[in-house]
N, C-alpha and C positions, 0 to 999 in steps of 0.2 A: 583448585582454589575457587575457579569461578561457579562449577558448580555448587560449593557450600554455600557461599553468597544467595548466590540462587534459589536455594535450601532453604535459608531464614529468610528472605525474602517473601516466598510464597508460604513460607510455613504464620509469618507476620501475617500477612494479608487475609488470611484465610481463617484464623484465630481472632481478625477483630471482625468478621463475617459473622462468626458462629458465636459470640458474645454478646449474647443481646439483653434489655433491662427487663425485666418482669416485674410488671406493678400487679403487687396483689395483698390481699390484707391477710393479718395470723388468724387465726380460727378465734371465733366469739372466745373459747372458754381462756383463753390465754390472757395475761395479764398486759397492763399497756402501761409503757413509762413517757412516751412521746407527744405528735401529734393527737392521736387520738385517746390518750388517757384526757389531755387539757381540755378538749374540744366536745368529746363527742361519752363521756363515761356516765352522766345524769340524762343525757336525752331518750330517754327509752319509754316516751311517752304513755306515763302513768304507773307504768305496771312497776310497784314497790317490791315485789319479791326479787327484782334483779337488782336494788340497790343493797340486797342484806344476802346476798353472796357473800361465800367466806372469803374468796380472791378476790376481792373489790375493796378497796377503802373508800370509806363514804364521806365527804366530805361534809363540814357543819358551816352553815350562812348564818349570818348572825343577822335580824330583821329587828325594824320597831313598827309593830302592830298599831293601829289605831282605829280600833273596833267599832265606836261609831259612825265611820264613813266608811271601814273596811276597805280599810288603805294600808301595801305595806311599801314601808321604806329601807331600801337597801344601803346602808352607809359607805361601803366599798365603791360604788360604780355611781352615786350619787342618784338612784333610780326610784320612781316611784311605782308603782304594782296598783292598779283599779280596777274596781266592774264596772262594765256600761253594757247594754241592753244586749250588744253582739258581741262579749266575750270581754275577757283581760286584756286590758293594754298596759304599755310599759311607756315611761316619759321622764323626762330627765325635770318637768314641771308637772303640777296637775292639772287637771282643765278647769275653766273659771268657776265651774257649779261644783266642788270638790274645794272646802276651805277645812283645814286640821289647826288653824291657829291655837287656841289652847284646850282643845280634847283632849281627853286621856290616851296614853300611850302605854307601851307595853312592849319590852324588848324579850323577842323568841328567838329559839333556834332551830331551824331545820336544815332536813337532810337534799337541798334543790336547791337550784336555782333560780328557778319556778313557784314560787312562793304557792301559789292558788290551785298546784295539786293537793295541797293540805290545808285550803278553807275552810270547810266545813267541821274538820275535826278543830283549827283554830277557833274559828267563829265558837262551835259551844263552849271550850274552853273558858273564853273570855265574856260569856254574856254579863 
C-alpha cells in the first residue's frame, strides 16, 4: 500500500515538472479569432495586398472626410486624423489652427483603421 501512495506521489510531482506553458504564436497564414484578430489583423503597415487575403475579413470604417482641411473624423472612437508637417496625428480635439466649422463633409469608407494610408487616392477622389 505504501508503496502505491508513493507511486502517485512521485508520479504527481514529476508530471507537474514536465508540464510546462509554451507561448508561442500560430503561423501567419492561419486565421485569428482572439487576441490578435482584434488587435493586431490591419497593422501590417501599408502593404494592402495582406488585407485582400482570401482568409482575412476586412473590416469596413465608416469616416467623414472633410477635404479642405484634410481632416478625417472617426465617429466610433470620437477621433480626429490630421497632417502636420512631421506626419499624421490622432486627437480626440483638433489643434487651434485646424477649424471644419462648416466645410464640406463627406462620409467614406474604408478598409483601416488608419485612415491616411489611403489619402492620396481620397484626396483625388474628392477634389
Amino acid at each position: 500500500m505504501g508503496k502505491k501512495i508513493l507511486f502517485f506521489i512521485l508520479l504527481a510531482v514529476f508530471s507537474l515538472d514536465f508540464a510546462k506553458t509554451v507561448f508561442a504564436d500560430p503561423p501567419y497564414w492561419a486565421p485569428a479569432y482572439g487576441y490578435r484578430y482584434r488587435h493586431y489583423r490591419d497593422h501590417d503597415d501599408g502593404d494592402r495586398r495582406y488585407e485582400e487575403r482570401r482568409h482575412r475579413r476586412v473590416r469596413t470604417y465608416r469616416y467623414i472626410y472633410y477635404p479642405e482641411q484634410e481632416v478625417y473624423y472617426y465617429p466610433v472612437t470620437r477621433r480626429y486624423y490630421w497632417r502636420e508637417p512631421s506626419g499624421w496625428r490622432v486627437g480626440l480635439r483638433l489643434p487651434g489652427g485646424i477649424s471644419i466649422g462648416a466645410s464640406s463633409s463627406f462620409p467614406i469608407e474604408l478598409d483601416s483603421d488608419r485612415p491616411y494610408i489611403y489619402h492620396e487616392e481620397t484626396r483625388i477622389k474628392f477634389r
